[in-house]
N, CA, C and O of each residue as an XYZ file, in Angstrom:
784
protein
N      51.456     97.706    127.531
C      51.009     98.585    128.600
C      49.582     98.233    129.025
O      49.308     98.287    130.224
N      48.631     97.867    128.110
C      47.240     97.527    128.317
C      47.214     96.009    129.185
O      46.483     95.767    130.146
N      47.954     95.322    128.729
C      47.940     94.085    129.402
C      48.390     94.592    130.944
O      47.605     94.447    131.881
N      49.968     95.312    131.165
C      50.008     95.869    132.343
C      48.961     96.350    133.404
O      48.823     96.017    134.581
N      48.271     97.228    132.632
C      47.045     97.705    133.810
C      45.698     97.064    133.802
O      44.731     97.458    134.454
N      45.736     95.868    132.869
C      44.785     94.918    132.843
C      45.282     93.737    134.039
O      44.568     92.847    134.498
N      46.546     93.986    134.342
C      47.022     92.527    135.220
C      46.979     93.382    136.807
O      46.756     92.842    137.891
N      47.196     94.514    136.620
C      47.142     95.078    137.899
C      45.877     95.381    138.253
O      45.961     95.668    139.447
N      44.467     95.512    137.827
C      43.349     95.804    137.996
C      42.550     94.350    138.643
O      41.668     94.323    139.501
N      43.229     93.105    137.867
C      42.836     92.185    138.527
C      43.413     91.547    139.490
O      43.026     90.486    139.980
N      44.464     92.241    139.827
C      45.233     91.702    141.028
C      44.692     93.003    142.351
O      44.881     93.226    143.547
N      44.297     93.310    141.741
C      43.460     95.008    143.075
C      42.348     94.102    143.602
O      42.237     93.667    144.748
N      41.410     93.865    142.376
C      39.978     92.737    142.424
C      40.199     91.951    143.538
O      39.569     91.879    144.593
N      41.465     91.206    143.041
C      41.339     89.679    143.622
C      41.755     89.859    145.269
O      41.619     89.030    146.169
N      42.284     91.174    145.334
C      42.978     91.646    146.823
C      41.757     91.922    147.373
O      41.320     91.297    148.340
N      41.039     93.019    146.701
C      39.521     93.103    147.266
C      38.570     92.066    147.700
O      37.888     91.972    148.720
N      38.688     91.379    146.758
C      38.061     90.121    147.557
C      38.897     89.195    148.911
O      38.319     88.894    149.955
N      39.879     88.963    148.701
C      40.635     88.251    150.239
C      40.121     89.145    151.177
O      39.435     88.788    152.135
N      40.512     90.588    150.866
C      40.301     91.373    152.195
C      38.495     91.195    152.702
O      38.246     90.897    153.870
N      37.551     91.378    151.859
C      36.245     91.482    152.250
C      36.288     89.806    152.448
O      35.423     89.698    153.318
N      36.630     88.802    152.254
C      36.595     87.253    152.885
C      37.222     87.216    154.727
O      36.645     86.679    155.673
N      38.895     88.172    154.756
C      39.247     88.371    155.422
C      38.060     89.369    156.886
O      37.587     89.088    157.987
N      38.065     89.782    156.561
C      36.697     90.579    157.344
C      35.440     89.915    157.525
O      34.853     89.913    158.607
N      35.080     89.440    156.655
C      34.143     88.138    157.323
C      34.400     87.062    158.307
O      33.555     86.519    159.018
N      35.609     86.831    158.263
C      36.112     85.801    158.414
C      36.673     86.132    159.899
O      37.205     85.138    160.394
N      36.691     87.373    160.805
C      37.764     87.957    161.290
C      36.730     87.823    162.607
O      35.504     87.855    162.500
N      37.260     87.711    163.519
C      36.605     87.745    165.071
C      35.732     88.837    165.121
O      36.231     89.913    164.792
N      34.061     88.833    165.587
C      33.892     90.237    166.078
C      34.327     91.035    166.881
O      34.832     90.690    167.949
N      34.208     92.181    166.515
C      35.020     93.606    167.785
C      34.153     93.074    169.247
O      33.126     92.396    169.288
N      34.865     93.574    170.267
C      34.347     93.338    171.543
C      32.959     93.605    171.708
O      32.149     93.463    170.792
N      32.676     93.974    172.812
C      31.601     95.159    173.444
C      32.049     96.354    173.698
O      33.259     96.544    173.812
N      31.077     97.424    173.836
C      32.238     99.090    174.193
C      31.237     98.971    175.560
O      30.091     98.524    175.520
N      31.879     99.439    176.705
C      31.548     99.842    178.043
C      30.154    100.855    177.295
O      29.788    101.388    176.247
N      29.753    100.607    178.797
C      28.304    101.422    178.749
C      28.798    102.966    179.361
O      29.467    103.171    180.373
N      28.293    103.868    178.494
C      29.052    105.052    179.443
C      27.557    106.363    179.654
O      26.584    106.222    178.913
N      27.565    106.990    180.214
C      26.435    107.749    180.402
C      25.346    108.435    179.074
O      24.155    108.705    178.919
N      26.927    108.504    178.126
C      26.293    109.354    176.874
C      25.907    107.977    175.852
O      26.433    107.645    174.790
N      25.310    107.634    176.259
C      24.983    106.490    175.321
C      23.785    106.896    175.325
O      23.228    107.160    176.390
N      23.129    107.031    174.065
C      21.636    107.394    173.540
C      21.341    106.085    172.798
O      22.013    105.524    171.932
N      20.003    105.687    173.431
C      19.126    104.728    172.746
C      18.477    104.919    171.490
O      17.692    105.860    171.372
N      18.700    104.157    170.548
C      18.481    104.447    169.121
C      17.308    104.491    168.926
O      17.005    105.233    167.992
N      16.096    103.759    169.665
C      14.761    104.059    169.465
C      13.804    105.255    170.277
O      12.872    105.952    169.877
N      14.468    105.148    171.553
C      13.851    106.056    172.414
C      14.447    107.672    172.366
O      13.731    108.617    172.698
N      15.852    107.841    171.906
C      16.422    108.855    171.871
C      16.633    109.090    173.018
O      16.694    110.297    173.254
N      16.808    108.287    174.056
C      17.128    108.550    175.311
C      18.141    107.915    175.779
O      18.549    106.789    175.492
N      18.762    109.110    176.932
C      20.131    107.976    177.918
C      19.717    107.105    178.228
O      18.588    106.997    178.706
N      20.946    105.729    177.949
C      20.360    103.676    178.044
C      20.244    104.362    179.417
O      19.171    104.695    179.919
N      21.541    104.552    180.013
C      21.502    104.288    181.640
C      20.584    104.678    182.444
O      20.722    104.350    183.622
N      19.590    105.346    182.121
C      18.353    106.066    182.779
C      17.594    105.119    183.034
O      16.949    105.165    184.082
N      17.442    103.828    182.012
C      16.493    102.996    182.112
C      16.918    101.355    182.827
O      17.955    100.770    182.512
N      15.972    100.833    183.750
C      16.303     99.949    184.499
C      15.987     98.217    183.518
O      14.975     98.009    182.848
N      16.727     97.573    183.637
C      16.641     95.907    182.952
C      17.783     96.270    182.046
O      18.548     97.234    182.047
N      17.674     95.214    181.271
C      18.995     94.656    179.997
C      19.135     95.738    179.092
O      18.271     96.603    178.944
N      20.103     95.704    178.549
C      20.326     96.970    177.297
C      20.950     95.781    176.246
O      21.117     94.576    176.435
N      21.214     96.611    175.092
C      21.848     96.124    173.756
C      22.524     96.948    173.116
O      22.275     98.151    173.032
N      23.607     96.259    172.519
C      24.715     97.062    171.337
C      24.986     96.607    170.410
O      25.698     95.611    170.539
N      24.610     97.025    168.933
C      25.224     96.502    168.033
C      26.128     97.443    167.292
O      26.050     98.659    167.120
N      27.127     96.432    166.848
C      28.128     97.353    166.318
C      28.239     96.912    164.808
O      28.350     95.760    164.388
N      28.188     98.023    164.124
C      28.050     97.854    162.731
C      29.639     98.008    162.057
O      30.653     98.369    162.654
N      29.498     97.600    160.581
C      31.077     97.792    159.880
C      31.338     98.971    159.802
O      32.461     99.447    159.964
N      29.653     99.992    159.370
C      29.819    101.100    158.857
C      29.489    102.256    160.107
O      28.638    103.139    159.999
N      30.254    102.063    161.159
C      30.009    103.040    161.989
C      30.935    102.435    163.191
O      31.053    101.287    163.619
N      31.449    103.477    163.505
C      32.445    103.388    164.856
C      31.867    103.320    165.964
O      32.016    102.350    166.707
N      31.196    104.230    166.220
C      30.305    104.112    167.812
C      29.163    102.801    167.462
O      28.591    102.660    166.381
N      28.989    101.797    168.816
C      27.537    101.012    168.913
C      26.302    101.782    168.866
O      25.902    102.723    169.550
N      25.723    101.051    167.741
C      24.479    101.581    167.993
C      23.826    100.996    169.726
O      24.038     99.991    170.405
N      23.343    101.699    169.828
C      22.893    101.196    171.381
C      21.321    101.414    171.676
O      20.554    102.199    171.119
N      21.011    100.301    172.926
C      19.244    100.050    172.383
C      19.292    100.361    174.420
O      20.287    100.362    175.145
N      18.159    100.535    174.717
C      17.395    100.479    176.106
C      17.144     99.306    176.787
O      17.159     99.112    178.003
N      16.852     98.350    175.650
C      16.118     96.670    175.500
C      16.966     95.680    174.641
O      17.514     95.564    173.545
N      16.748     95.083    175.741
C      17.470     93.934    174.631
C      16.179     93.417    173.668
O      16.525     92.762    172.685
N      14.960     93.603    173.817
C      14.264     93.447    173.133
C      14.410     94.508    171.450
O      14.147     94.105    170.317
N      14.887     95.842    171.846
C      14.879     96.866    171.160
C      16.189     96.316    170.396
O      16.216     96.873    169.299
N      17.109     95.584    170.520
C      18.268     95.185    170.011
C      17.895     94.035    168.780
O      18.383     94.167    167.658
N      16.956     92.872    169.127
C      16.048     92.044    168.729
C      15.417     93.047    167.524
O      15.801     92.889    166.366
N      14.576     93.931    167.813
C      13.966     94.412    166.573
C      14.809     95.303    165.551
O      14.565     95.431    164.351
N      15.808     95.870    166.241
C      16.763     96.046    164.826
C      17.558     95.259    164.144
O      18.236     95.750    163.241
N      17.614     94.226    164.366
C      17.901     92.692    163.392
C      16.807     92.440    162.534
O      16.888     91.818    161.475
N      15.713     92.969    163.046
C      14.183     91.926    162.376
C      13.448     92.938    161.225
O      12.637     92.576    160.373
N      13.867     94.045    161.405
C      13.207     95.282    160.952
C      14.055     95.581    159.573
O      15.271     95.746    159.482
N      13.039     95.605    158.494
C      13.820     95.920    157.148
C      14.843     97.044    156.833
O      15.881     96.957    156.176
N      14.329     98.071    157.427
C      14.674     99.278    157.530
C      16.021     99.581    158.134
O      16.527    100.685    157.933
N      16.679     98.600    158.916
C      17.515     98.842    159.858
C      18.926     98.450    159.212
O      18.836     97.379    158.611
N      20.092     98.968    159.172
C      21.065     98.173    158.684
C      21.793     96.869    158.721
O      21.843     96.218    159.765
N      22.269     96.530    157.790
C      22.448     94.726    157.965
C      24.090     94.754    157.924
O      24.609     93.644    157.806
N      24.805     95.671    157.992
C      26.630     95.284    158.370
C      26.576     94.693    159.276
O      27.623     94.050    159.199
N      26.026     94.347    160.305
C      26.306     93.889    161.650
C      27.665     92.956    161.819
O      28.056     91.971    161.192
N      28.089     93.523    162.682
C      29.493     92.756    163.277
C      29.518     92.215    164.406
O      30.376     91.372    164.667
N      28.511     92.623    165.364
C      28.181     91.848    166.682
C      27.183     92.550    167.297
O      27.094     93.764    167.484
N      26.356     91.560    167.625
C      25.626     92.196    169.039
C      25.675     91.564    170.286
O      25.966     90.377    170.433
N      25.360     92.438    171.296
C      25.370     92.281    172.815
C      24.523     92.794    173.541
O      24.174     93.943    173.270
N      23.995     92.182    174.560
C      23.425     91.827    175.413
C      23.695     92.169    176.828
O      24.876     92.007    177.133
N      22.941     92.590    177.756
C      23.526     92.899    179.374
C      23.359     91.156    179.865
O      22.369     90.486    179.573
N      24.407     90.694    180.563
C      23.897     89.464    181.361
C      23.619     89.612    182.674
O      24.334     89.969    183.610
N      22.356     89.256    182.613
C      21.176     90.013    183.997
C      22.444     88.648    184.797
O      23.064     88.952    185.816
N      22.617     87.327    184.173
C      23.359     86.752    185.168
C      24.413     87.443    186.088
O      24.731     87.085    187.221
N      24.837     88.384    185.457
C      25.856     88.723    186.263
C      26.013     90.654    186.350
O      26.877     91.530    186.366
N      24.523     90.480    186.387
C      23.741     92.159    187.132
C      23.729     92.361    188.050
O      23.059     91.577    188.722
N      24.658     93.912    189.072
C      24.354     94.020    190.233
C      22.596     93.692    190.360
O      22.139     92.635    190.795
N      22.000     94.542    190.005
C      20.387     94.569    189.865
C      19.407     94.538    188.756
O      19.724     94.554    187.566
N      18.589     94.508    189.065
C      17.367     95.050    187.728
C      18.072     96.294    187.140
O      18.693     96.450    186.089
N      17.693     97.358    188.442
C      17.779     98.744    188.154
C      19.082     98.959    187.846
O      18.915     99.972    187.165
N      20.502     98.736    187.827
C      21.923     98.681    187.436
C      21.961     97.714    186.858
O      22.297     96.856    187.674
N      21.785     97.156    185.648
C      22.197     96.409    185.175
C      23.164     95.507    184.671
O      23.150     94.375    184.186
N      24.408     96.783    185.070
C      25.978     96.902    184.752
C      26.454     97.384    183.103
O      25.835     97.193    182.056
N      27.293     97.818    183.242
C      28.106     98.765    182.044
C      28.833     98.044    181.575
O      29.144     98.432    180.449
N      29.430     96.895    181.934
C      30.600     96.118    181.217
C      30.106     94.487    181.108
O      30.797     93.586    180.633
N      29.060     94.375    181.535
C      28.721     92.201    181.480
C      28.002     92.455    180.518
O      26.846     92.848    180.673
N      28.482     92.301    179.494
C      27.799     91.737    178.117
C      28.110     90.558    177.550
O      29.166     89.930    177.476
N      27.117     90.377    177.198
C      27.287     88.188    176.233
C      26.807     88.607    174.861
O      25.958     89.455    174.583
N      27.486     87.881    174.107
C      27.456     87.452    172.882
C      25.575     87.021    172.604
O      25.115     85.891    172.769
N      24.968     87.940    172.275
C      23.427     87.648    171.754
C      22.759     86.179    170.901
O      21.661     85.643    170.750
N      23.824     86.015    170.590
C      23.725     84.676    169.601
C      23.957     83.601    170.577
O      23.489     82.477    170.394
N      24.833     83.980    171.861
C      25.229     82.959    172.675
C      24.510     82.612    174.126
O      24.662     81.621    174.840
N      23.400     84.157    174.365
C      22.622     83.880    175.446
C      21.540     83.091    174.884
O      21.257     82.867    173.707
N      20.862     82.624    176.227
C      19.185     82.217    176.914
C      18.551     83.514    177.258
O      18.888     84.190    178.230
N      17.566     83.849    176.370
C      16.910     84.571    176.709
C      15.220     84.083    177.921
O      14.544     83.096    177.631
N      14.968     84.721    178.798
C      13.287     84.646    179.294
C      12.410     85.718    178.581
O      12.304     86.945    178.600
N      11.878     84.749    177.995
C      10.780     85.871    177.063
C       9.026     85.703    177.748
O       8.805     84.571    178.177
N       8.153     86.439    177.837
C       7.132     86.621    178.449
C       7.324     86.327    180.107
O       6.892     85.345    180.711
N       8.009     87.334    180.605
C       8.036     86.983    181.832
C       6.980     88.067    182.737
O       6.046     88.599    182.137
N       7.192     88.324    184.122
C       6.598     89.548    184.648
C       7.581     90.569    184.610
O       7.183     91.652    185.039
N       8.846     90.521    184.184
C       9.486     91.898    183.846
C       9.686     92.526    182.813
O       9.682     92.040    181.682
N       9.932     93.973    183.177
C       9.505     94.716    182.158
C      10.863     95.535    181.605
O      11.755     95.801    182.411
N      10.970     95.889    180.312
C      12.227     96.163    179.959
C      12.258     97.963    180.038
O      11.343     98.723    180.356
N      13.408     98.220    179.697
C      13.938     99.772    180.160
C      12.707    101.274    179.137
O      12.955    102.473    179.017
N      11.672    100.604    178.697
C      10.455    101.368    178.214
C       9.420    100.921    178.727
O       8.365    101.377    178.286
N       9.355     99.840    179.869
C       8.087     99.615    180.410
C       7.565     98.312    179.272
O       6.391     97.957    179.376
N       8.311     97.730    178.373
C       7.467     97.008    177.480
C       7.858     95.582    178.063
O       8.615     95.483    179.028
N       7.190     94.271    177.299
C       7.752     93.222    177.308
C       9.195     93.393    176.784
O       9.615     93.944    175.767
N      10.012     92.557    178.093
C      11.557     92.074    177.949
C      12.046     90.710    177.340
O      11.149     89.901    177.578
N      13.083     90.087    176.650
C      13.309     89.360    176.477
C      15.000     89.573    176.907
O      15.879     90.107    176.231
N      15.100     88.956    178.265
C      15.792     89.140    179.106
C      16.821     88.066    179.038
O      16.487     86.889    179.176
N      18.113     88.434    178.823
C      19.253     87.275    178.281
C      20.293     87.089    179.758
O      20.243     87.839    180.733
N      21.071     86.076    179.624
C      21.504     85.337    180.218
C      22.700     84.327    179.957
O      22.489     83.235    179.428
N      23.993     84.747    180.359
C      25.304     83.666    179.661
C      24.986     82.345    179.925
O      25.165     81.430    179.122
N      24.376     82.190    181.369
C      24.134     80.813    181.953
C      22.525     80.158    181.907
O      21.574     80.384    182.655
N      22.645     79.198    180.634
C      20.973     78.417    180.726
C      20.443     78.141    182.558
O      19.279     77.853    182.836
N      20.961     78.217    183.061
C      20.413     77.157    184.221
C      20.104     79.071    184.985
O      18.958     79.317    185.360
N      20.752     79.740    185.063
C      20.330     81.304    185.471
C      18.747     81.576    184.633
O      17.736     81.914    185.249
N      18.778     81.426    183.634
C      17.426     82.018    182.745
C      16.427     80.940    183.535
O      15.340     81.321    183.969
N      16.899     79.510    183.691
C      15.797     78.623    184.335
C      15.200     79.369    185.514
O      14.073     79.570    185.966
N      16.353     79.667    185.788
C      15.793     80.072    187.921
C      15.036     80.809    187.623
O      13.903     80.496    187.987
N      15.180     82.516    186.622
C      14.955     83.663    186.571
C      13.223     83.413    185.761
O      12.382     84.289    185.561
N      13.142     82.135    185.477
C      11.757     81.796    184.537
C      10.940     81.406    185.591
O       9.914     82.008    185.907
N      11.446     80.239    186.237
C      10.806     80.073    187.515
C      10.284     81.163    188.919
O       9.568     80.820    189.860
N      10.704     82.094    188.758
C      10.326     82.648    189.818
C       9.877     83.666    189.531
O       9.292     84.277    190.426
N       9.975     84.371    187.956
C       8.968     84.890    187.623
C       7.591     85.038    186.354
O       6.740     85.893    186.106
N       7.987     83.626    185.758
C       7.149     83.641    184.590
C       7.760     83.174    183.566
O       8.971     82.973    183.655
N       7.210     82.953    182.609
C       7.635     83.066    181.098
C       8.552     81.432    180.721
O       8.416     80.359    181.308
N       9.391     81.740    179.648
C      10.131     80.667    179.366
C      11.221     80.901    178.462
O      11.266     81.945    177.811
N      12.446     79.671    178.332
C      13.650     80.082    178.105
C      13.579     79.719    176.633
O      13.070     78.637    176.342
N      14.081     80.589    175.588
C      14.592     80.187    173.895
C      16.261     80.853    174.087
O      16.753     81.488    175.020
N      16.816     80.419    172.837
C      17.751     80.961    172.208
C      17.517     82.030    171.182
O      16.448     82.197    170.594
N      18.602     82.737    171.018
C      18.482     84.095    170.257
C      17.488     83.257    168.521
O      16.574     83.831    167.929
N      18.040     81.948    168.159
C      17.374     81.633    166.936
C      16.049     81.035    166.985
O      15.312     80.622    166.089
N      15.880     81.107    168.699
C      14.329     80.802    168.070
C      13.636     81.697    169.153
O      12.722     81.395    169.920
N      14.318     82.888    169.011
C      13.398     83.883    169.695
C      12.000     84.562    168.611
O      12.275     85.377    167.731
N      10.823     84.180    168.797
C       9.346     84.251    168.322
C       9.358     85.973    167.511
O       9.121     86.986    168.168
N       9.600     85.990    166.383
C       9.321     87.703    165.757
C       8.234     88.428    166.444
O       8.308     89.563    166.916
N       6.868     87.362    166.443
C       5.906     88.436    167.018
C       5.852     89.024    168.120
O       5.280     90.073    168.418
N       6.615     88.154    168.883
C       6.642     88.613    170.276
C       7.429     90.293    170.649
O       7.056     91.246    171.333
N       9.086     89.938    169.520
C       9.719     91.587    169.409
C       8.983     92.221    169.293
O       8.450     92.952    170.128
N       8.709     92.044    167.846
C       7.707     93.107    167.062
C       6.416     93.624    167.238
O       5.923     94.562    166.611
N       5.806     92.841    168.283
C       4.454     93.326    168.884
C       4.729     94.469    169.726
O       5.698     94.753    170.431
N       3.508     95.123    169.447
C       3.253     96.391    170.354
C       2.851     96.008    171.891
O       1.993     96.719    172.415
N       3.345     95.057    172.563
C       2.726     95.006    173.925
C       4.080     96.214    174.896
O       5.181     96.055    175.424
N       3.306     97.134    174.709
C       3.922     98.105    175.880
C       2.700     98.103    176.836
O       2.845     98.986    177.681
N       1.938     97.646    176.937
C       0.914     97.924    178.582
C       1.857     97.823    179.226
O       2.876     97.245    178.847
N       1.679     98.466    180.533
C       2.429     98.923    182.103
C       1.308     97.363    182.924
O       0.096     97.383    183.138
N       2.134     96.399    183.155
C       1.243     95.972    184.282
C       1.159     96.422    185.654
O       1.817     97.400    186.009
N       0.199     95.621    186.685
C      -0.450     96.031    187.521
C       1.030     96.535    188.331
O       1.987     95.778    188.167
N       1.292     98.011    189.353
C       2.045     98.384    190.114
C       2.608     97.162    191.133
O       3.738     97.480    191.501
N       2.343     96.337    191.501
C       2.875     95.389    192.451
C       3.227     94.378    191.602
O       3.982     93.554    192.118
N       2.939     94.188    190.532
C       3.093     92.822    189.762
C       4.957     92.774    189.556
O       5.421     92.435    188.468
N       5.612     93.044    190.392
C       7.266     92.987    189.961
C       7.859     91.657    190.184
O       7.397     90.852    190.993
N       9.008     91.422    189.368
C       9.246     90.134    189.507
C      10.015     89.911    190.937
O      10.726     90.803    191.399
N       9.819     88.629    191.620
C      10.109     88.473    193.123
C      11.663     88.631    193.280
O      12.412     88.719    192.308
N      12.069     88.658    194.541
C      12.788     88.180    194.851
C      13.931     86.958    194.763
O      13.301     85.903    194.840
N      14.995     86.756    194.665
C      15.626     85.704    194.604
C      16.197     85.500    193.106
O      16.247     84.319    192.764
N      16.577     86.323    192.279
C      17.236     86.585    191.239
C      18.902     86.204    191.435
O      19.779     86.393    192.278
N      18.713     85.375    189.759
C      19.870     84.543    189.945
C      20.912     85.070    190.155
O      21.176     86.198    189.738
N      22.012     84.073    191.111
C      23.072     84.721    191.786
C      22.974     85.740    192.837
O      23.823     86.545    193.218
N      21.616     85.519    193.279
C      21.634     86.488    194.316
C      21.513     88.083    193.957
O      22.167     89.060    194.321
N      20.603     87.948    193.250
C      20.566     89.568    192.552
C      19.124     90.268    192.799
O      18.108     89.634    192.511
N      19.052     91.358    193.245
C      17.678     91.733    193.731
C      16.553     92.175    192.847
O      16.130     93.301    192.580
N      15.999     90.371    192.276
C      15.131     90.923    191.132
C      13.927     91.856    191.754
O      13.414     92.711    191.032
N      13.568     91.706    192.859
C      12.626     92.257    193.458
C      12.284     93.461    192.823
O      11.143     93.823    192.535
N      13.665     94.250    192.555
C      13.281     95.632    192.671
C      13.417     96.026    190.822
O      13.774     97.139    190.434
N      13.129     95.111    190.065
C      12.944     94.949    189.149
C      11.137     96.196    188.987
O      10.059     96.277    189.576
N      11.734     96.788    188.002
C      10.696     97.620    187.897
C       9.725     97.280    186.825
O      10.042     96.493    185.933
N       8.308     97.957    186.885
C       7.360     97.555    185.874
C       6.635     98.700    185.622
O       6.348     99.341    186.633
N       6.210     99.199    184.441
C       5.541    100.397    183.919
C       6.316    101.435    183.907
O       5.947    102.571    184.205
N       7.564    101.078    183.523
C       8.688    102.162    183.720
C       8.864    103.156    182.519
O       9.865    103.315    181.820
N       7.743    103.737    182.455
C       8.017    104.879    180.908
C       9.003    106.329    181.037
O       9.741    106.353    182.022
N       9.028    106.893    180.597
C      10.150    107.956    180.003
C       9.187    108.633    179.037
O       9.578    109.554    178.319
């Protein structure tokens, strides 16, 4: 009998382990649509209130996305000790394929690991802070660098200090990024000093 529930205890084990290999191993879950009641995990505020990129990560240990304002704010809960590490995917708004600044859209999300981000640009993310503004298409982040600043990395060599710095200054009221946003998208009206 002892051998019995000694052979079945390690056959539970060994199941436990396929399955937690299996789950590693397993496609991440999608993106969830952006929907009004989505509260930003740092600001405690509705994402949709705020104009530029948003972020979602979706953890093992929680059903709803956690959801950020910034894709920058998405960036620092990866980097931040404090924050949980199940992660199963994160996402990104693709400004490539944003009606606007200010709408960013509810459903174009990219794979975070898989955009071009513009980091130090003249736009400002959905708290008024520095954005690190992502993009499915490298040659979109080019245009979007060119016409307003800054320069293009990937999610692995996006700079910690740059997340993690406190640069929330509001720049100057006219300083918005121009016109001519990729694909024809009206960065113009890209907002700056946008607090809550």
């Amino acid at each position: 009998m002892k051998s019995l529930f000694w052979a079945a205890l390690s056959g539970a084990v060994l199941l436990a382990g396929c399955q937690d290999r299996d789950a590693a191993n397993a496609p991440p879950p999608p993106p969830v649509e952006l929907t009004a009641s989505a509260v930003g995990h740092y600001c405690g505020m509705r994402v949709v209130e705020h104009s530029g990129p948003k972020g979602q990560i979706i953890l093992a240990s929680r059903k709803e996305p956690v959801w950020f304002s910034s894709a920058r704010d998405a960036f620092s809960f990866t980097m931040l000790p404090e924050e949980a590490k199940d992660i199963r995917a994160i996402y990104v708004s693709d400004m490539a394929k944003a009606p606007s600044w200010d709408k960013p859209g509810t459903a174009n999300w990219v794979d975070a690991k898989q955009a071009s981000y513009v980091i130090a640009s003249r736009a400002r993310g959905g708290m008024g802070a520095d954005e690190a503004v992502p993009f499915s298409d490298p040659e979109a982040a080019k245009r979007f660098a060119a016409e307003n600043g800054g320069r293009v990395v990937g999610f692995g060599e996006m700079p910690r200090d740059y997340i993690l710095s406190a640069s929330a200054e509001p720049p100057a009221a006219d300083d918005h990024p121009q016109a001519g946003h990729p694909a024809g998208h009206d960065a113009g009206a890209a907002k700056k000093g946008h607090h809550h």
